[in-house]
N, C-alpha and C positions, 0 to 999 in steps of 0.2 A: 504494500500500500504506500504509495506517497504523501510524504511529510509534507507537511504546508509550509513556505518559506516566509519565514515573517523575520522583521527585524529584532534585535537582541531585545533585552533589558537592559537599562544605564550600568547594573553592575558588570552582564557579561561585556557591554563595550568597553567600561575602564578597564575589563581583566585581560582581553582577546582582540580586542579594536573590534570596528565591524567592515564585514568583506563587501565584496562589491552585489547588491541586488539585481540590477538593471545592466542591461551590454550599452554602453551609447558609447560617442565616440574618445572618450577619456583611455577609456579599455579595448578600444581598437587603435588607439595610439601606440599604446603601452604591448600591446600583443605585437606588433607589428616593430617595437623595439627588440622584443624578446627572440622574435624568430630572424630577421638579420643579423642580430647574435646567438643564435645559437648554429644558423647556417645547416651543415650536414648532421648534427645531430636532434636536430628537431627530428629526423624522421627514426630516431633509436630509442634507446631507454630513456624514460624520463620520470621524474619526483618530481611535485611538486609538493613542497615542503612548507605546509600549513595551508591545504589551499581553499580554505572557508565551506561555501557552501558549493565550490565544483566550478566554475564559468570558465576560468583559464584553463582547469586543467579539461574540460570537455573540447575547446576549443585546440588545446593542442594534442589530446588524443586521436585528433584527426586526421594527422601528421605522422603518431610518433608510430613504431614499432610494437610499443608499448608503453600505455604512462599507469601511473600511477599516484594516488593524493596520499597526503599524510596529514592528519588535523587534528588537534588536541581534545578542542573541544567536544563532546560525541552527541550532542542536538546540531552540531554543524556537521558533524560525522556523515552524521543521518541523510540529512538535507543533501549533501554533496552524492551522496549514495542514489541519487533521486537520476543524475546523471552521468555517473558510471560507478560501476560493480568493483571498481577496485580501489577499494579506501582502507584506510589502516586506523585508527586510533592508536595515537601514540604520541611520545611526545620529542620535540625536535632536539634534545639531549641525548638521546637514547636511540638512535635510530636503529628498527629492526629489521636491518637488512645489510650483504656480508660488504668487503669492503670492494671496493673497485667495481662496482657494479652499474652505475648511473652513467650515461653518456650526458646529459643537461639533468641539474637541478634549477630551479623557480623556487627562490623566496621572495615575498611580493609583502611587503608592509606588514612583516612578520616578526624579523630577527628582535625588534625592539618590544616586542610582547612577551618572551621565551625568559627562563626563571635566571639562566645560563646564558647568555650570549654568545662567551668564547665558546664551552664546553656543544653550542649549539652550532658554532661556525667549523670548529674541531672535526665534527658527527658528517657534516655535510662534504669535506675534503676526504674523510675516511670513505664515503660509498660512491665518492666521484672516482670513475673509471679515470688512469691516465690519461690527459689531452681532451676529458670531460669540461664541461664550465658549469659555473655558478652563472646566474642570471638572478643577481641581488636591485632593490629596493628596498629604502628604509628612509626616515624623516630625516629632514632637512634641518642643524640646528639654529641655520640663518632664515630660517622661513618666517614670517613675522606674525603666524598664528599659530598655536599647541593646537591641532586638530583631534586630541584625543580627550581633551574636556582637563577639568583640573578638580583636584577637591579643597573643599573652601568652607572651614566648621566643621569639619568631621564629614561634610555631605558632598556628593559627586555632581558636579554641570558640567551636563556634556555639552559638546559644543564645539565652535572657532574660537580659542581666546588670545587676544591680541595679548603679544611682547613675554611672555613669560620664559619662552627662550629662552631671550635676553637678558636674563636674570643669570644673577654666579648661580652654578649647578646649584649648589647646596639650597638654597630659595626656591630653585626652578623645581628643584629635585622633590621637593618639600610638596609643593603644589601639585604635584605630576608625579610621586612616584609609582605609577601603575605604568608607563611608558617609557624608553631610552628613547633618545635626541642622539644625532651624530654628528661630527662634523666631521672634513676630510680626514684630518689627524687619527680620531678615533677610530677609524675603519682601517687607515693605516694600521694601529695597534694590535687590529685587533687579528690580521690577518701574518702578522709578522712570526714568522719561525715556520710557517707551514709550506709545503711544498706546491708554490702555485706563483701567478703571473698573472699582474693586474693589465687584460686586453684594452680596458675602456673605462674609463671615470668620467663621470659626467651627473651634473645637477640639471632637472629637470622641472618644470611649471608644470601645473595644472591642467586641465582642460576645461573647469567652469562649467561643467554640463547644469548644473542648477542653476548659476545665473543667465545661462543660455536660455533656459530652460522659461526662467518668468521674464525675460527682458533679451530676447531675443539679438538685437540689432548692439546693444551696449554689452553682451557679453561675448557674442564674438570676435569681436574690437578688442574686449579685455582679453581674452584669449591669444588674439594673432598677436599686439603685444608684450604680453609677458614671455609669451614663447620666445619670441626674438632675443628676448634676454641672455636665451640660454647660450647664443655666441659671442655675449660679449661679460663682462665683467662683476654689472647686474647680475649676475646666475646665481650669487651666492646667496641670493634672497627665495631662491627656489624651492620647490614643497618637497623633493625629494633626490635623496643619493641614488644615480643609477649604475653599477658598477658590475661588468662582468669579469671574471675570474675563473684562469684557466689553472688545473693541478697539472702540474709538470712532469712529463713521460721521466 
């Protein structure tokens, strides 16, 4: 029987973020990032590695050889299950599956949700095949909104909240500990000692599909501008790190 997909609850969004409901074109941006880099192995093994309730990883099962999701949560387990039979619960620390196995893994606005980050990036270079890639996503910490809500009194508002970034971690950290922020540096950090080679770093903008959405004419404008951003120096105000990474034969 299929699960109804409905949106979280405010707690499961502070604990898990929420995945993408709707395909519009934010998420045919971003697929269309993922399969130029992943090139010849989009059509091999592939993880995706926390992948909500299934949209990417349906869309690139269409391609691979084989994919497969892996999602912590098991109501998104569910829901994901709605659009392919091969899902895992589990969690991205512990991956159950042997090593060098993966031709492309997908984390997609995940890594900064996981209890473990390193121990999570660690997991992910162990089941990438040699000459495999990562296909990462994660927040921007120059972006000038916390999109994952803050808590404020003991209570959680979800939400855009402007500048909290911008705060020294330990404040930022205070308001937002349910979410990591990155900056270049720290993905540097965090990938250093492992056996791999950074293909492609790049900060990325939005797509704006809601403000497209009620105001048609001024969010597509906001849109083809900020993107421009991403070639010039502007970028570091972007919503997100998009960074692929190849493990070294």
């Amino acid at each position: 029987m299929a699960v109804p997909i409905k949106p979280s609850f405010p707690e499961k969004a502070a604990r898990c973020g929420e995945p993408s409901y709707v395909w519009r074109s934010g998420q045919e941006r971003r697929l269309g990032l993922i399969l130029e880099a992943a090139g010849k192995r989009a059509s091999g093994v592939i993880l995706e590695n926390g992948c909500g309730i299934g949209m990417y990883l349906e869309k690139l099962a269409s391609t691979a050889k084989f994919a497969i999701g892996l999602e912590y949560d098991f109501e998104r387990a569910q829901q994901a299950h709605t659009r392919s039979t091969s899902i895992v619960n589990a969690a991205g620390e512990n991956l159950p599956f042997s090593d060098n196995h993966f031709d492309l893994i997908l984390s997609h606005e995940v890594l900064e949700h996981v209890q473990d980050d390193q121990q999570a990036v660690q997991e992910i270079i162990r089941v990438l095949k040699p000459g495999g890639r990562l296909i990462l996503f994660v927040p921007n910490r120059g972006y000038p909104f916390e999109t994952h809500g803050i808590y404020w009194n003991g209570k959680y508002h979800f939400g855009n909240i402007p500048f909290v970034n911008y705060l020294p971690r330990y404040f930022r950290d205070k308001l937002a500990p349910h979410v990591r922020i990155y900056t270049k540096n720290d993905l540097t950090n965090l990938f250093s000692g492992l056996p791999v080679q950074v293909i492609k770093r790049k900060v990325i903008f939005g797509a704006y599909d809601n403000i497209i959405a009620r105001s048609p004419g001024f969010g597509k404008l906001l849109r083809r501008i900020l993107q421009s951003f991403e070639s010039t120096p502007l970028r570091i105000f972007g919503l997100s790190h998009f960074w692929v990474i190849e493990k070294i034969k």
